[in-house]
C-alpha positions in Angstrom: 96.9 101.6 81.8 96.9 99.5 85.3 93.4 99.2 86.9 93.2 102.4 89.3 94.0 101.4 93.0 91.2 103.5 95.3 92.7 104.2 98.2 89.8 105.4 101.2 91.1 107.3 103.7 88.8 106.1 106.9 90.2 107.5 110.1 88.5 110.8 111.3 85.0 109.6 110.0 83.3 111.7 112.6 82.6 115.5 111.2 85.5 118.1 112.8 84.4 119.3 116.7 82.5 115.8 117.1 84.4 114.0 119.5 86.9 110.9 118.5 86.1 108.1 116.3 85.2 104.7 118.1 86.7 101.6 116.9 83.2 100.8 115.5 83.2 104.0 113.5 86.0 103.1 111.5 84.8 99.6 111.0 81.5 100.8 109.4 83.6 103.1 107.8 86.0 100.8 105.9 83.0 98.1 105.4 81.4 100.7 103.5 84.2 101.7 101.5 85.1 98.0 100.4 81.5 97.8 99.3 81.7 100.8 97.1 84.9 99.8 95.6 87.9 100.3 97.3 90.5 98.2 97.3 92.6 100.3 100.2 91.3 101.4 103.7 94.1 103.6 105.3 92.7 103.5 108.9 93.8 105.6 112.1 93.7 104.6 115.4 91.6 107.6 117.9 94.4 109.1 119.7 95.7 111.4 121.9 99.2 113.6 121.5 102.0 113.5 123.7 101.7 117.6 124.9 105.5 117.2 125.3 106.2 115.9 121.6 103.9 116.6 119.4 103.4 112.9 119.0 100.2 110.8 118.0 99.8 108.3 120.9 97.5 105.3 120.1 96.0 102.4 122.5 97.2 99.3 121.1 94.2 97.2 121.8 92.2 100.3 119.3 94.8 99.1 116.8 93.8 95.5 117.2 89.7 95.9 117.2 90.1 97.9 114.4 92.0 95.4 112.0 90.2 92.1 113.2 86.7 93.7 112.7 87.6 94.9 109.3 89.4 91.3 108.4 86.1 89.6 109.8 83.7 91.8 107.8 85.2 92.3 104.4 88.6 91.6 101.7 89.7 95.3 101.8 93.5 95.9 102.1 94.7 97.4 105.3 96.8 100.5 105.5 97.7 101.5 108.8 98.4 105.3 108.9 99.3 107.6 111.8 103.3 107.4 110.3 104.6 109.7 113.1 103.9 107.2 115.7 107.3 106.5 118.4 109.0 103.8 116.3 108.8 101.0 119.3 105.1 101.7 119.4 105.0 101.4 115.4 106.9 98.2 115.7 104.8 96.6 118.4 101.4 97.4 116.5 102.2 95.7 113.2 102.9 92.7 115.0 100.4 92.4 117.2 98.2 93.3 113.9 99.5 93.0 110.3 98.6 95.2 108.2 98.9 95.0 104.6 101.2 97.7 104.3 101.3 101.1 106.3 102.7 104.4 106.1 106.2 105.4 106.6 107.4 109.0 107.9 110.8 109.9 105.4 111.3 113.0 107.7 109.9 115.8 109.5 106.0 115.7 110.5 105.0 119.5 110.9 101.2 119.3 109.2 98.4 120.6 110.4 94.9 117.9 110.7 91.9 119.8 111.7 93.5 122.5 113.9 95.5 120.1 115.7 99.8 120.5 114.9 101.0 117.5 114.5 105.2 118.0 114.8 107.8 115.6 114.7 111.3 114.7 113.6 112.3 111.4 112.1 116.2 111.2 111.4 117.6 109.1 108.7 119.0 106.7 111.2 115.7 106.1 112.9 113.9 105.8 108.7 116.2 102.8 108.0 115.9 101.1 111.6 112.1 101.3 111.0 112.2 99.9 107.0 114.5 96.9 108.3 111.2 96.3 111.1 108.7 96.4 108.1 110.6 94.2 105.9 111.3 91.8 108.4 107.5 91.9 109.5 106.6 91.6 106.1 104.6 95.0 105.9 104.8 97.1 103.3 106.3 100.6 103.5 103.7 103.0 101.9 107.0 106.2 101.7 105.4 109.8 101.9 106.5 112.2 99.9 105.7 115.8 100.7 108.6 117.8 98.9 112.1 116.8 97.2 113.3 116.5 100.6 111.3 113.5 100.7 112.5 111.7 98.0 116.6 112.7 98.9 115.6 110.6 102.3 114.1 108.0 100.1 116.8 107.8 97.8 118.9 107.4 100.8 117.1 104.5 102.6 116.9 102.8 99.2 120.8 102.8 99.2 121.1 101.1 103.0 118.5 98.4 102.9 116.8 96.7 99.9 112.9 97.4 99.3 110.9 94.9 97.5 109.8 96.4 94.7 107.5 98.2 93.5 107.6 100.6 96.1 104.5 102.1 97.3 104.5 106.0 97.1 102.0 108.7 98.6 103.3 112.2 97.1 101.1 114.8 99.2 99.4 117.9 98.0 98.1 121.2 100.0 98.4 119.6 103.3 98.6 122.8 106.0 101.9 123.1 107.9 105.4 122.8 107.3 104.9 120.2 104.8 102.8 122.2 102.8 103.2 122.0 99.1 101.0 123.8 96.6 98.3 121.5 95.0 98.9 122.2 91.2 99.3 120.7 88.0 102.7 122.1 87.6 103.8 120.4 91.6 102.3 117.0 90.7 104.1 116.3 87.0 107.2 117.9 89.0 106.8 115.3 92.1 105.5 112.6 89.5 109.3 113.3 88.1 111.0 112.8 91.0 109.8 109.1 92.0 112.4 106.2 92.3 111.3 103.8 89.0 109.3 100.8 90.1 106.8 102.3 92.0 103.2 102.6 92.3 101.7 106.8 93.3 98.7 106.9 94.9 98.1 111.0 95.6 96.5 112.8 98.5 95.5 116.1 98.2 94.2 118.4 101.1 91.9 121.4 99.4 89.4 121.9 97.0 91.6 121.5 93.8 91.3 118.0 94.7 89.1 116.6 92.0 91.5 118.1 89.8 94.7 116.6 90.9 92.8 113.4 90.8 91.8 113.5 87.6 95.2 114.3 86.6 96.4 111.4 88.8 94.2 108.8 87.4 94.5 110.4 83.6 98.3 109.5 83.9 98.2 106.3 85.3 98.6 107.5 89.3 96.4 106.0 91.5 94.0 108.4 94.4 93.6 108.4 98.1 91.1 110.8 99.6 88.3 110.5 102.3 87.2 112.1 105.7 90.5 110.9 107.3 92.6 113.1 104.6 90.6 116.5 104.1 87.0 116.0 105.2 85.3 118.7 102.5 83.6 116.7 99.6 82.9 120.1 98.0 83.1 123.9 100.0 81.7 124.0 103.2 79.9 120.1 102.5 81.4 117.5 104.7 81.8 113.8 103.2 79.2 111.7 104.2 81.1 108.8 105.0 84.2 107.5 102.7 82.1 105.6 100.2 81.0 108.9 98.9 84.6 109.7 97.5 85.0 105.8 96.3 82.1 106.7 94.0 83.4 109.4 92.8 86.7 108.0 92.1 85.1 105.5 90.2 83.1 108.4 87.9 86.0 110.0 87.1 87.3 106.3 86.4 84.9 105.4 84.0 85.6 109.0 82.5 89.4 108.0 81.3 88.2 103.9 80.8 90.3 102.5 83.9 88.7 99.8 85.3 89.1 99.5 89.1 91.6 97.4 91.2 89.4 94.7 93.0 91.7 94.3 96.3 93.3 91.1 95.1 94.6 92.7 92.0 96.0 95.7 93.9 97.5 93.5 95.9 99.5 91.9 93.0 100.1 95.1 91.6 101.6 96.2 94.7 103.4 92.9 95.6 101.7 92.8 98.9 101.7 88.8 100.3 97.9 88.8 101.3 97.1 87.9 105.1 
């Protein structure tokens, strides 16, 4: 099998009711992530929602310190997160920034992140006038995949406009909201099914079956995102410490089915990226 890609999810570092994350909280964050071992940092910018839409709405001068602090103080890949973003805002940080690759919205947002609704509708129309911006910028697409539903709008994108393969895929797992799906064995060989060819999965999963659904995940060959920024439990009621925590235990359970671990230049071959 493929080295396993760690993907730490370091937005939302601070525990839940303990004000927003400063640009130099998700630095230290993602610095010590990359020490641990992972060869992903998926990184939000603090933000505030539109009241009117539902929307995420991000300074774009966060977006910036973030990024450059991360490139200046470590190798680690940089995933930009916060999909549901207006598209002309999306647009407008990956050039100002570059990320490595970022996460793409294939529908409707309706998920719930620490009591806050996050709700949002993406057409098809706006999906493929957003993939033609990434692969003109050079970002990668990272496509989420919460249901079937996401992979019919997938499918669909994949016939307009020509992805560079392989494709990066999140599938999503007990996320609250809409979008919720149930975190089981039975959901994730089903979703695992569904995947265009060529890709790469790296799953999320919001609830305590978690270390299950990872070590399924990484048994198969999938690759694992997790962190305070995803679901910020690292067992009941215990809050992660910081996002290295998980990266260590993603490289137990590793060692446990003899993957090595993807250094960030090997995931980045392994995912096509063009390093910046």
């Amino acid at each position: 099998m493929q080295p396993l890609i760690i993907t730490a999810a370091c937005g939302l570092t601070r525990p839940p009711g303990a004000g927003p994350d400063s640009v130099e909280d998700v630095v230290r964050s993602v610095v010590l992530a990359a020490k641990a071992g992972a060869a992903i940092a998926q990184i939000r910018a603090p933000s505030r929602h539109d009241p009117a839409t539902g929307r995420p709405r991000t300074d774009l001068g966060r977006w910036i310190g973030m990024i450059r602090g991360i490139r200046e103080n470590c190798d680690i890949l940089v995933h930009a997160g916060t999909a549901a973003m207006q598209i002309e805002d999306r647009v407008e940080m990956f050039e100002a920034t570059k990320p490595d690759i970022a996460s793409f919205l294939l529908g409707h947002h309706g998920i719930v992140v620490r009591g806050h609704e996050h709700a949002s509708l993406r057409t098809r129309a706006d999906g493929l006038r957003l993939l033609k911006a990434h692969l003109a910028l050079g970002v990668k697409p990272d496509f989420e995949v919460f249901h079937a539903g996401s992979v019919r709008n997938l499918e669909y994108l994949l016939g307009q406009a020509d992805a560079p393969r392989p494709l990066a895929v999140t599938p999503f797992f007990g996320w609250e909201g809409g979008e919720w799906s149930p975190p089981t064995v039975e959901e994730l060989l089903h979703r695992i099914h569904l995947l265009p060819k060529e890709c790469v999965y790296s799953i999320t999963v919001a609830g305590p079956e978690q270390v299950l659904m990872h070590a399924l995940a990484i048994g198969r060959g999938g690759h694992v995102r997790a962190g305070p920024g995803d679901y910020p439990f690292c067992s009941e009621g215990v809050h992660w410490r910081d996002s290295a925590q998980f990266v260590e235990r993603a490289r137990r359970l590793a060692d446990e089915f003899g993957r090595e671990v993807a250094t960030p230049a090997k995931a980045a071959e392994m995912l096509g990226l063009r390093r910046r």
